[in-house]
C-alpha positions in Angstrom: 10.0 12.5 16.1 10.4 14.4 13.1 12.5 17.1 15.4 14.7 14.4 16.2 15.3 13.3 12.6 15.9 17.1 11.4 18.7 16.8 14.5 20.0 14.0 13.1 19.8 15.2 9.5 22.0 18.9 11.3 25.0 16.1 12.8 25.0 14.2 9.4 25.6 17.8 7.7 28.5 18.6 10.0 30.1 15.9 9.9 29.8 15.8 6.0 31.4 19.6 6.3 34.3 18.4 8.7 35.3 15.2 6.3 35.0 17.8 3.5 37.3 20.6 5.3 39.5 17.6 6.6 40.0 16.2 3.0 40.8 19.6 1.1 43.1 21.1 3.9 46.4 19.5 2.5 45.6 19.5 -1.1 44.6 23.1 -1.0 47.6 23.7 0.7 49.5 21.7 -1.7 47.8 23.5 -4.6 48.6 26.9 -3.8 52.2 26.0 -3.0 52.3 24.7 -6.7 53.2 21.3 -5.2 55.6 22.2 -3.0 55.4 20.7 0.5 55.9 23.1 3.6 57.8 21.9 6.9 54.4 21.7 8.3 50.4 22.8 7.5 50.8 25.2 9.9 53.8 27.1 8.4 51.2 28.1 5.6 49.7 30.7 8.2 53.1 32.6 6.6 52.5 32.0 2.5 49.9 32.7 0.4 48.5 29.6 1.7 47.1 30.9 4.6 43.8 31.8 3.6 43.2 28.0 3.2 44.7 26.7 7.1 42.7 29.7 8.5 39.9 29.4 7.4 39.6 26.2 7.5 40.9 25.7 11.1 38.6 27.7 11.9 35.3 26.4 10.6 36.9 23.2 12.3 36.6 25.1 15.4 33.2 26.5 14.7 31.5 22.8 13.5 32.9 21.1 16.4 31.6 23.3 18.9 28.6 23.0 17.5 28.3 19.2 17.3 26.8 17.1 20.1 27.5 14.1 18.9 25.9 10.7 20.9 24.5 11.2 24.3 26.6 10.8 27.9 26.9 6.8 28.4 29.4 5.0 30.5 31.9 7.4 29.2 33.4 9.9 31.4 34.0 12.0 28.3 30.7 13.1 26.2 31.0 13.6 22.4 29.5 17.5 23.2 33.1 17.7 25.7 34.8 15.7 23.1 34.0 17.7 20.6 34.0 21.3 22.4 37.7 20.6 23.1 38.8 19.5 19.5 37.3 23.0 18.6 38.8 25.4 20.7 42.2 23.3 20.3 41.5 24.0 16.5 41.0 27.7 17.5 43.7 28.1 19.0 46.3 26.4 16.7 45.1 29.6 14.2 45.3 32.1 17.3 48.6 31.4 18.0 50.7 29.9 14.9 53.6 27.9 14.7 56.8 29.1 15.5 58.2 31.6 12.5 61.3 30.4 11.9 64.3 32.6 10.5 66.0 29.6 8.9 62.5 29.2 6.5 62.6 31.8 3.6 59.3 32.5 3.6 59.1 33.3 6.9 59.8 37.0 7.8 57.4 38.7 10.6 60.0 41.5 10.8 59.5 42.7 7.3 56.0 42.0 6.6 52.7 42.9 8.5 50.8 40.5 6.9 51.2 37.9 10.0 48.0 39.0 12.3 49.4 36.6 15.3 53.1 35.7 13.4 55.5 35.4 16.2 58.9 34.0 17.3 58.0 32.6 21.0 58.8 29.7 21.7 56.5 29.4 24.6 53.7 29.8 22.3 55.0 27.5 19.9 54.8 25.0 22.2 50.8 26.3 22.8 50.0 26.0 19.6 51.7 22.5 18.8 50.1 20.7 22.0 46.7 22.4 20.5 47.5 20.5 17.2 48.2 17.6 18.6 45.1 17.7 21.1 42.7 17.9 17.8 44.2 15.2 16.1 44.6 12.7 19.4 40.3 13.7 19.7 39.5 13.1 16.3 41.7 10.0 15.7 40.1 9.0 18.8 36.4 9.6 18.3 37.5 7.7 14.8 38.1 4.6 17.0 36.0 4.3 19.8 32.9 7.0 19.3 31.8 6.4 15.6 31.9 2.6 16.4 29.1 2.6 19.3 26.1 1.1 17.9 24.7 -2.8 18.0 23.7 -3.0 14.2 25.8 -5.6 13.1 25.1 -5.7 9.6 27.4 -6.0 6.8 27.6 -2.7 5.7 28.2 -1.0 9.9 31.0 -3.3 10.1 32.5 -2.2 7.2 32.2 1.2 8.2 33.6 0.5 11.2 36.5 -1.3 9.8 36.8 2.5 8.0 36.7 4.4 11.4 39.4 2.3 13.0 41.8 2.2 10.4 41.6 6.1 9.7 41.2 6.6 13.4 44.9 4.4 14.1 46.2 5.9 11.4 45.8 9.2 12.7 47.3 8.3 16.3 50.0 6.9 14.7 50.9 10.0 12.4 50.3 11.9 16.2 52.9 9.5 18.0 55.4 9.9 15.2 55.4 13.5 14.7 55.9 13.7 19.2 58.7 11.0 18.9 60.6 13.1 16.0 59.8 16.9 17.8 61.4 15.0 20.8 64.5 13.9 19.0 64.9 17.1 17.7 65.5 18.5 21.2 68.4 16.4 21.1 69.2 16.3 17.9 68.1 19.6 16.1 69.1 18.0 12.9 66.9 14.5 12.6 64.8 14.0 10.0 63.8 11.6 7.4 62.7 14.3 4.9 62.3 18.0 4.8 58.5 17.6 5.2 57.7 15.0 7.6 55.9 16.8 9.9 53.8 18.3 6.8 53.5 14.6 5.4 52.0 13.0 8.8 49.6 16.0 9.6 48.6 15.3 6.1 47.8 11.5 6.4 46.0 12.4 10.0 44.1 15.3 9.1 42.8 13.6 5.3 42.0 9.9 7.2 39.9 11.8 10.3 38.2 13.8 7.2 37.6 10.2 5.4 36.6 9.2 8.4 34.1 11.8 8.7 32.4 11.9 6.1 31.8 8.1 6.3 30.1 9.1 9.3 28.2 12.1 7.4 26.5 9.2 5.5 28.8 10.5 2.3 28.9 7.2 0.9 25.4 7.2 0.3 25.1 10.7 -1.1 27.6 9.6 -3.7 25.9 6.7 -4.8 22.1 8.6 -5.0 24.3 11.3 -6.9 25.4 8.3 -9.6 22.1 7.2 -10.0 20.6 10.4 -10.2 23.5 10.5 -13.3 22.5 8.1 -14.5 18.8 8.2 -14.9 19.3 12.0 -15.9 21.8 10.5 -18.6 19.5 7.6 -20.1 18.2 8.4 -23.4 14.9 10.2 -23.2 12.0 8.6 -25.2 11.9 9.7 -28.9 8.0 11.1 -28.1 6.4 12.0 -24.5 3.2 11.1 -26.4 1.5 8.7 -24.4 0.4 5.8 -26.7 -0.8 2.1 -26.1 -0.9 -1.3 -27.6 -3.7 -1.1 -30.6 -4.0 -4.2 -32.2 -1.5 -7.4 -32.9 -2.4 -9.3 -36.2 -1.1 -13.1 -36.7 -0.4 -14.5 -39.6 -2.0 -18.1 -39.4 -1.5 -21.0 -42.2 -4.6 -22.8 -41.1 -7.5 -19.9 -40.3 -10.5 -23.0 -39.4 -8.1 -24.6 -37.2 -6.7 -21.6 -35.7 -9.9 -20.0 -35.2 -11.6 -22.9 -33.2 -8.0 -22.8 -31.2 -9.0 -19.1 -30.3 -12.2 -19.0 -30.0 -12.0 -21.7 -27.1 -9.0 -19.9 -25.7 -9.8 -16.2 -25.8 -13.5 -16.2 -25.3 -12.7 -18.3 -22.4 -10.5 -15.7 -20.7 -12.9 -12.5 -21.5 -12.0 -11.5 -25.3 -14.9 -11.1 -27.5 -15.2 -11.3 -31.1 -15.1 -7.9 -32.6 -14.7 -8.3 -36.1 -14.7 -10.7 -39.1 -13.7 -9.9 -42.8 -13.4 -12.4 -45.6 -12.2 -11.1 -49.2 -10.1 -11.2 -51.9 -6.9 -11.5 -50.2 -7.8 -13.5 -47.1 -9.6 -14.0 -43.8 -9.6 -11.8 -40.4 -11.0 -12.5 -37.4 -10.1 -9.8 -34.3 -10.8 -10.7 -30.7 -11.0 -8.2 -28.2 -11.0 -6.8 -24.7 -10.9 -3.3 -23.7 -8.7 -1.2 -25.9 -6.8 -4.0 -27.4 -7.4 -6.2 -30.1 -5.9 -9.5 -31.4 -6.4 -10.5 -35.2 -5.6 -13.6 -36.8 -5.1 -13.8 -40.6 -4.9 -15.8 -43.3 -3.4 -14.2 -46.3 -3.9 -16.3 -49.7 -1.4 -14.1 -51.8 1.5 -14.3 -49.2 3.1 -11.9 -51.7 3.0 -8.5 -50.0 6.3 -6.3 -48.5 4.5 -4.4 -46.9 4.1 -7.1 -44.0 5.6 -10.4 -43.1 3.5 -12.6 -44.3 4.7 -15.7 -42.7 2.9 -17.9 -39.9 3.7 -15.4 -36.9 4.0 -11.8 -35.7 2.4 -9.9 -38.9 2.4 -6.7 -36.9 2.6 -4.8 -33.5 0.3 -1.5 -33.9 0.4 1.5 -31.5 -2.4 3.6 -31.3 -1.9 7.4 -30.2 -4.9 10.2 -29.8 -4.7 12.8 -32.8 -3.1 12.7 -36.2 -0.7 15.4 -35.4 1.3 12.6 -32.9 1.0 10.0 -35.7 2.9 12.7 -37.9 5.2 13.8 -34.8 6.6 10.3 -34.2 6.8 9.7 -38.2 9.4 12.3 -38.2 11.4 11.1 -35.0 11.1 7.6 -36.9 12.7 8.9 -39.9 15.4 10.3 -38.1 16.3 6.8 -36.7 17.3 5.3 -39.7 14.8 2.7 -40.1 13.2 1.3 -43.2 9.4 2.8 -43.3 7.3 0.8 -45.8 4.5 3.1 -45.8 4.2 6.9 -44.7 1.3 8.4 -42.9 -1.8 8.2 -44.8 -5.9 7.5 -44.0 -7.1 4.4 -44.3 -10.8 4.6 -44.6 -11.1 0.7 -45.5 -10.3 0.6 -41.8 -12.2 3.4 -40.2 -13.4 6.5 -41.7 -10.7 8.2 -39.0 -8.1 5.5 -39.4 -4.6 7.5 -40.3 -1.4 5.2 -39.8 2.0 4.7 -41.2 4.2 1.6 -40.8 7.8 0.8 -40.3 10.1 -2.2 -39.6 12.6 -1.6 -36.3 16.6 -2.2 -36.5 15.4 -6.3 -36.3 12.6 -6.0 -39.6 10.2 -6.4 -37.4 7.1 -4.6 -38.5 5.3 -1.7 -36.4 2.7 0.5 -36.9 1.3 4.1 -35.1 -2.4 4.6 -35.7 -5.3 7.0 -34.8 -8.6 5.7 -35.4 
């Protein structure tokens, strides 16, 4: 099993390559030229170019033969034959190049070494455009009618395969028009719509079989797991790694008898227990808790401190850390944030012997607190 997804894991890599190769062949081409279009891809075997359709071509070559593809069904051609003849076709379009062509400027295998297999037969130029063609015609047709084999009818295969056979006509179509105007030309050495048609269909055909491609290659998805890996890497880190809880939440009540009676039935009854009670000057407190968290209610009798909001509601949210030395760490990230802080880290023995807290309001004025006890 896990052979057979490492196999399946090689195809999705070729195929990935091939799309790649099939995309950047043209626009590389393109590119060197300085955006200047050629009568053909191939006629870049004699610029500067060349380094791009050779090697290229001849990876094409190399990945094909080496892909399998789906196993033998009621096909008479396999992907593997497919495939194997779509590479050595590519071969052979770089082993014997277009036609150099006196008329073309660039083109001069009588002055220049530089042309390995440059030539001026016209027997092998007919070689190495039937080659051409031949790779096109098998990908444009593995486009079609091999990468849309499967029964999964989902949502997303279907749309994929609306991808295949729309890439896969379009290169059959670039094939059929680039045969119809070669065949005029015997005729009629003259016709043309442009200059560049022939480079302008080879382009369409060889950038929709590499769209085409990498679709298969499962491209899509490696684009989106790329995004998101974006943007998590890209989200705002945490202003502290220190790893802090909820300590305590304190209520400010305007009742504390009838609020008390109102918690004591509800959170005794749920597993709180009382912790603490403190009566003096300034009010009452009453703190229920349950494991590392405590919930106080008070009643304040001044109701004339800033340092809190002392209305019925949140008085405070408190997060407790584990050493004074992260209480002091987030106070200065705090203080970078632009927040008012209402009082800056300090002990607080009336609390604990160990108690060392400071407090601060976020963006809102709501009131916070980090604390080591």
């Amino acid at each position: 099993m896990e052979e057979k997804k490492e196999l399946m894991h090689s195809y999705y890599r070729i195929r990935k390559f091939i799309g790649i190769l099939g995309v950047l062949l043209p626009i590389l081409i393109l590119w060197e030229q300085e955006g200047v279009a050629l009568p053909s891809i191939s006629h870049s075997y004699y610029t500067s170019s060349a380094i791009f359709f050779i090697s290229i071509l001849f990876a094409f070559g190399l990945l094909l033969i080496s892909y399998k593809g789906y196993e033998k069904g009621d096909e008479k051609l396999s992907d593997n034959l497919l495939t194997h003849i779509a590479g050595f076709s590519a071969l052979m379009v770089v082993f014997i190049p277009t036609l150099c062509n006196e008329r073309l400027d660039f083109c001069d295998i009588n002055s220049s070494s530089d042309y390995l297999f440059g030539h001026k037969d016209k027997v092998k130029y007919i070689i190495h455009i039937a080659s051409a063609g031949l790779f096109l015609t098998i990908m444009g047709w593995m486009s079609i009618y091999r990468f849309t084999k499967g029964g999964d009818e989902t949502l997303k295969k279907k749309r994929k395969k609306i991808i295949y056979k729309v890439t896969g006509i379009l290169v059959l179509v670039c094939v059929a028009l680039m045969i119809i105007e070669l065949g005029v030309q015997k005729h009629h050495s003259n016709f043309q719509v442009t200059e560049y048609d022939i480079f302008i269909l080879e382009s369409i055909a060889v950038f929709s079989f590499g769209i085409s491609w990498l679709v298969k290659g499962k491209a899509i998805k490696d684009v989106i797991d790329l995004k998101n890996w974006l943007l998590k890497r890209n989200k705002e880190e945490p202003i502290n790694k220190t790893k802090g809880k909820i300590g305590h939440i304190i209520l400010n009540v305007k009742d504390f008898n009838q609020s008390e009676l109102f918690y004591d039935r509800l959170l005794l009854g749920i597993g709180f227990k009382v912790d603490h009670v403190d009566e003096g000057d300034y009010g009452k407190m009453k703190s229920y808790k349950q494991g590392g968290h405590n919930l106080w209610i008070r009643f304040d009798k001044q109701n004339k401190s800033e340092t809190f909001v002392r209305n019925v509601g949140l008085d405070h949210l408190a997060f407790e850390v584990k050493s004074k030395s992260e209480v002091d760490n987030i106070f200065n990230l705090v203080k970078e944030l632009d927040v008012k802080i209402t009082r800056e880290p300090r002990m607080y023995p009336v609390y604990t012997s160990k108690y060392y807290a400071f407090y601060f309001r976020d963006p809102n004025g709501i009131p916070l607190e980090i604390f080591i006890e």
